[in-house]
VMD Tcl script that draws the C-alpha trace (Angstrom):
set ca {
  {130.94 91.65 26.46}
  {128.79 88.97 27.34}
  {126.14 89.03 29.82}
  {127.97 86.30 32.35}
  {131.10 88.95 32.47}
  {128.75 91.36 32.27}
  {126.96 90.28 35.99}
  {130.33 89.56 37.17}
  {131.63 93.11 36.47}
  {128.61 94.81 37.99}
  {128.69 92.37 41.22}
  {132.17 93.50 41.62}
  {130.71 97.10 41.43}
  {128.26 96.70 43.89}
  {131.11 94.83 46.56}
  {133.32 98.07 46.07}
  {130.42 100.53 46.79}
  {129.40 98.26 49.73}
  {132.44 98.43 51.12}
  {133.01 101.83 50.84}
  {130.02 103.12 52.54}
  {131.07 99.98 55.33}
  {134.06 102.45 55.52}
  {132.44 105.49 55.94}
  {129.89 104.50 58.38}
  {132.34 102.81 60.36}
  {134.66 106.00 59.94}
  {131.57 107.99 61.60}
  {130.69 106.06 64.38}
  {134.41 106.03 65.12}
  {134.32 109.86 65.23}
  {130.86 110.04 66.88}
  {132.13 107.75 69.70}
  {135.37 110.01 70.04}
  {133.32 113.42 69.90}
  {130.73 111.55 72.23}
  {133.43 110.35 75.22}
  {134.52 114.01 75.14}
  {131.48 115.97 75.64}
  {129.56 113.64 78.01}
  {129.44 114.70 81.73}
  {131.70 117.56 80.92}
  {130.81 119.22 84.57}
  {132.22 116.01 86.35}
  {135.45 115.95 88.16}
  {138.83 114.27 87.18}
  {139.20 110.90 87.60}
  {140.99 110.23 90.51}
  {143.49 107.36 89.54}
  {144.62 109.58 86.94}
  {147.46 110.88 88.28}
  {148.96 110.20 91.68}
  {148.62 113.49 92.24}
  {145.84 116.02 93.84}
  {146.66 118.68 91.53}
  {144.15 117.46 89.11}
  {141.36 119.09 91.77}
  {143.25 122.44 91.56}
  {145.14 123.03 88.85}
  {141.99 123.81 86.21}
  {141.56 126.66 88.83}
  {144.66 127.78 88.80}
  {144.96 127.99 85.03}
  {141.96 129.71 84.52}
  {142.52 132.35 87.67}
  {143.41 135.67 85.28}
  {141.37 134.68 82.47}
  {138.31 134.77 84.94}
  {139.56 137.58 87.05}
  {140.16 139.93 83.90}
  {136.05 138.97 82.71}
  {134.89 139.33 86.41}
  {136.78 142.53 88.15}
  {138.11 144.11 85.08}
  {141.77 143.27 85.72}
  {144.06 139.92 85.45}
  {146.13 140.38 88.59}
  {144.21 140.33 91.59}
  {146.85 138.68 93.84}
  {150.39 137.01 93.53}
  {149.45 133.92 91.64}
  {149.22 134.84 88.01}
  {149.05 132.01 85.37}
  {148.80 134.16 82.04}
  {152.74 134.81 82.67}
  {153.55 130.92 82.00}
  {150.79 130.48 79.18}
  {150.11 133.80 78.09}
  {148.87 132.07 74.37}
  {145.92 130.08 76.21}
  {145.20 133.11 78.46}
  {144.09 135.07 75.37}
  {142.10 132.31 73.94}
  {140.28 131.66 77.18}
  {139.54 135.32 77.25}
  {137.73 135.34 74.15}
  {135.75 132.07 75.16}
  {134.84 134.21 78.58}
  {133.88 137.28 77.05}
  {131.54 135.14 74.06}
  {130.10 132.53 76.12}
  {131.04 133.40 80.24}
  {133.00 131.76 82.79}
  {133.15 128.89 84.28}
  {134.46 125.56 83.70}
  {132.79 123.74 81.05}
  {133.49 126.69 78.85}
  {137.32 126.21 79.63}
  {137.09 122.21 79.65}
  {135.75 123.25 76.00}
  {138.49 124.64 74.73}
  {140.67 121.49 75.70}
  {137.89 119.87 73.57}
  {138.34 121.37 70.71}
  {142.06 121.28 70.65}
  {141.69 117.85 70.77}
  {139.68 117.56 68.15}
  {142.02 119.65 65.92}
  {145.01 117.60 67.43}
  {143.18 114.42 65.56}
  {142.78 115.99 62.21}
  {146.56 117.57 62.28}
  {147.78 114.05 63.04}
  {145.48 112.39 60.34}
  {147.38 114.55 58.15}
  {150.62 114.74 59.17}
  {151.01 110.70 59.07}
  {148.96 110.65 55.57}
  {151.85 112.76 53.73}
  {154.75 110.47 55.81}
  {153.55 106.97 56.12}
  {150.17 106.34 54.54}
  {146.23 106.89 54.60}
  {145.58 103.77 56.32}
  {148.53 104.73 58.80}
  {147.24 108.04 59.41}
  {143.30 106.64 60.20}
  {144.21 103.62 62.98}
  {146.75 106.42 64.53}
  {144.11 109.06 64.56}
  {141.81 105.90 66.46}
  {144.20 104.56 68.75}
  {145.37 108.20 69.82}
  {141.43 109.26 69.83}
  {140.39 106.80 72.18}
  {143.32 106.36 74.47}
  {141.88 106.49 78.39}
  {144.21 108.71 79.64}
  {144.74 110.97 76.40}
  {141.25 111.11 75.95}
  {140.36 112.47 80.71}
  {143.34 115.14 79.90}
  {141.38 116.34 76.83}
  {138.24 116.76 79.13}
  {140.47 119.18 81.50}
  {141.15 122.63 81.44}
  {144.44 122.34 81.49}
  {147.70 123.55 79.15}
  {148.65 119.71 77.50}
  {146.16 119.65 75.16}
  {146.49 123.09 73.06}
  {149.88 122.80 73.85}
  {150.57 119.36 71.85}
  {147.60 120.77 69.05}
  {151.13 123.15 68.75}
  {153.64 121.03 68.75}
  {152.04 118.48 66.24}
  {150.83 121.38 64.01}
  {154.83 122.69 64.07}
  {155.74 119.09 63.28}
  {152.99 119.09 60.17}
  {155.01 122.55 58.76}
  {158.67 120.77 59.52}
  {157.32 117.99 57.03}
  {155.84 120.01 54.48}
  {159.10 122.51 54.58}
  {161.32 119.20 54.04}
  {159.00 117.95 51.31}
  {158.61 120.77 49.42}
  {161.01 120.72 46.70}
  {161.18 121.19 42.94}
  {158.99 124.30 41.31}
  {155.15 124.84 42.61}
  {152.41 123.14 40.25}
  {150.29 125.90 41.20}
  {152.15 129.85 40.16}
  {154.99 128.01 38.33}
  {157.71 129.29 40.54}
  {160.79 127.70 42.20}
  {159.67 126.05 45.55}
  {162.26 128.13 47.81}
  {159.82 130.49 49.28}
  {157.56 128.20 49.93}
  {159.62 126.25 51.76}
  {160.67 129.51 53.73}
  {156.82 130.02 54.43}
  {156.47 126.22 55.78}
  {159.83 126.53 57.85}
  {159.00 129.90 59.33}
  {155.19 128.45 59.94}
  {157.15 125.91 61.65}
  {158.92 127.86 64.09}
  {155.76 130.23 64.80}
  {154.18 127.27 65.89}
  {156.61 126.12 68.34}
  {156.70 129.50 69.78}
  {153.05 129.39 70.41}
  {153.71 125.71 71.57}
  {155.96 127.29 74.19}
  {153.74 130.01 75.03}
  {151.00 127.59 75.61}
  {153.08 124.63 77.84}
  {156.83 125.85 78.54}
  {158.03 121.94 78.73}
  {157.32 122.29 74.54}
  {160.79 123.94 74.52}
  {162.13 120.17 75.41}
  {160.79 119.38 71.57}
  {162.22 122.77 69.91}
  {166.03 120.78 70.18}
  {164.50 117.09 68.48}
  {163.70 119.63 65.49}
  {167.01 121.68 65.03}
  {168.49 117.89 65.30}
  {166.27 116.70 62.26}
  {167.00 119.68 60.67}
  {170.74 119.30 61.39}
  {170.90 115.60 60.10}
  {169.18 115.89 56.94}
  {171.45 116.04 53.78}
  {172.69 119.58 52.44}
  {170.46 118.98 48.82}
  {166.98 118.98 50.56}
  {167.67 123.03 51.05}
  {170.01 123.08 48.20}
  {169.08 124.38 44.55}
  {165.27 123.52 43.37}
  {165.38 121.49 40.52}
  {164.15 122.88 37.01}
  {160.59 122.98 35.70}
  {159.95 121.50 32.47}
  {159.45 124.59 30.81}
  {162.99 125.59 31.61}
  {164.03 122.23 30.09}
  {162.23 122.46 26.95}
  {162.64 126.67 26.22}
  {165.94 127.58 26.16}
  {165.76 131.60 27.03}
  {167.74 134.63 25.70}
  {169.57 135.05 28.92}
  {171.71 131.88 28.38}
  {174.08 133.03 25.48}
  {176.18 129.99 25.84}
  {173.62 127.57 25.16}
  {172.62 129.08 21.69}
  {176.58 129.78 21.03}
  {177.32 125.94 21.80}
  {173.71 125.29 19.57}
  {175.28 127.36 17.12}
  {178.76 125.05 16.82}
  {177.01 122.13 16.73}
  {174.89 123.34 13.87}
  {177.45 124.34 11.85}
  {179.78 120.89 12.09}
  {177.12 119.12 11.76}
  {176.96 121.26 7.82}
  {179.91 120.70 7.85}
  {179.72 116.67 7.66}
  {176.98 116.56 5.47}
  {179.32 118.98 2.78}
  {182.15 116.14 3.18}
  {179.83 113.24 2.99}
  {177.82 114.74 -0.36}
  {181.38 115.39 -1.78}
  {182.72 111.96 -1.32}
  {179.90 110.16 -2.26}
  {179.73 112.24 -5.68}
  {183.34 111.67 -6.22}
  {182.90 107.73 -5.51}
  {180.06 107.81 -8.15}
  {182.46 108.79 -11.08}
  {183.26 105.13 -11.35}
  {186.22 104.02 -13.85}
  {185.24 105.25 -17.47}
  {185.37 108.78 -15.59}
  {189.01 108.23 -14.65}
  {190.09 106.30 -18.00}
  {188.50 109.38 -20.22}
  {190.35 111.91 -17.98}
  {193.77 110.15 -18.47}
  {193.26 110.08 -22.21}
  {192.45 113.81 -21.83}
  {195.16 114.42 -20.07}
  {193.42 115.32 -16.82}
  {194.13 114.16 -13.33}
  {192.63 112.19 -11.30}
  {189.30 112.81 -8.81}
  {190.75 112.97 -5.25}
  {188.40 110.80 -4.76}
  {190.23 108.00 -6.66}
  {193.77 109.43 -6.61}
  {194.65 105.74 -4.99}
  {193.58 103.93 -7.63}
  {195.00 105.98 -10.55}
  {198.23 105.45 -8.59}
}
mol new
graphics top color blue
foreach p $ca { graphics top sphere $p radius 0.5 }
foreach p [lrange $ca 0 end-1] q [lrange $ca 1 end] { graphics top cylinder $p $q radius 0.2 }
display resetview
């Protein structure tokens, strides 16, 4: 190689690993920024143009009331308005974040946090099997920084666990459809493992439901998919290699039809080697067996004619 190429190769090195720590750093401010809008003034109240309604002042109350009643007084129901029977997943989880870090508002607001946090990362990879990796990452920053996306993920309220759910349960429908063949990793046919991703998939919209009861709306878009795609994504799994290349001792008919094959196939070579012996008497053969008195080869029986 000579040393012009040489400095032209290793410049070209140098613009690639530029680049790709450009990437990365711009890929962390990105997150910082979305982690950052999230967390700051986390005590403040909703915005008030956010919706036209004033349920935004009450409704974190509301859907924190047994959570905080079971922590506080020992028991959920301390009146007639009980919100654990409408999300009865997120009731448990705030109870946990009570009992580990207390009540009060931030600590619910958190949880919203974090479930959209997780909401980002289930997207990133739900679009990066589908569509693509460049796909998945501006989808994961327009949805990350979208203004009113981004004030319902600093409230304590149902939407945002309740779509972490429903895109999770989306994520499993994928995989389920995509999973076909035999498993690279134990070697076996892909059927239960699609059964795993499908059943994951239908957990998930339960606790979808149990989070925010308008997820059952989505529960009839899947059946739909599932009802449109064609009969051979569920059908038979197709075979591994190995079962291509070794033949096993529980298919009889594929060494019986092995078997015939090998045996015409003797069968043409015997007819060939006898033909081309008989051809190679040539005519001083066949003149000495007429003067003997002999007959013909067969293989020359139209030419003594």
């Amino acid at each position: 190689m000579s040393k012009r190429a040489f400095v032209k190769l290793q410049g070209a090195g140098q613009r690639h690993w530029a680049g790709q720590a450009a990437r990365i750093a711009g890929s962390g401010v990105v997150v910082a920024l979305m982690v950052w809008l999230r967390l700051v003034a986390l005590d403040a109240d909703a915005w008030p143009r956010l919706s036209w309604s004033s349920a935004l002042l009450t409704d974190e109350g509301f859907y924190i009331h047994n959570a905080r009643n079971a922590v506080l007084f020992g028991q959920a129901r301390t009146d007639q308005f009980n919100n654990a029977l409408i999300m009865p997943a997120l009731h448990l989880i705030q109870l946990g974040v009570f009992r580990l870090f207390g009540v009060g508002a931030i600590q619910a607001r958190l949880i919203s946090v974090v479930f959209s946090l997780l909401t980002l990362l289930a997207l990133y990879a739900l679009l990066r099997r589908v569509v693509s990796e460049s796909v998945a990452a501006l989808a994961v920053v327009f949805l990350g920084l979208d203004h009113v996306n981004l004030l319902y993920n600093r409230m304590a309220l149902m939407d945002t666990p309740g779509a972490f759910f429903l895109v999770c349960a989306l994520y499993a429908f994928v995989r389920a459809v995509q999973t076909v063949g035999v498993s690279p990793k134990y070697g076996k046919s892909a059927g239960p493992f699609r059964a795993r991703w499908l059943f994951g998939c239908g957990a998930l919209f339960g606790l979808a439901y149990a989070t925010r009861g308008l997820a059952l709306l989505v529960v009839p878009a899947a059946l739909f998919a599932l009802w449109r795609l064609p009969r051979e994504t569920f059908g038979k799994p197709e075979p591994s290699a190995s079962d291509v290349l070794e033949p096993t001792v529980s298919e009889p008919a594929s060494s019986k039809t092995l078997a015939v094959k090998e045996s015409k196939e003797s069968i043409a070579r015997a007819r060939t080697n006898s033909g081309a012996t008989d051809n190679a008497d040539g005519p001083e053969t066949e003149n000495a067996n007429r003067r003997a008195g002999r007959a013909p080869s067969p293989g020359n029986w139209g030419a003594a004619g």
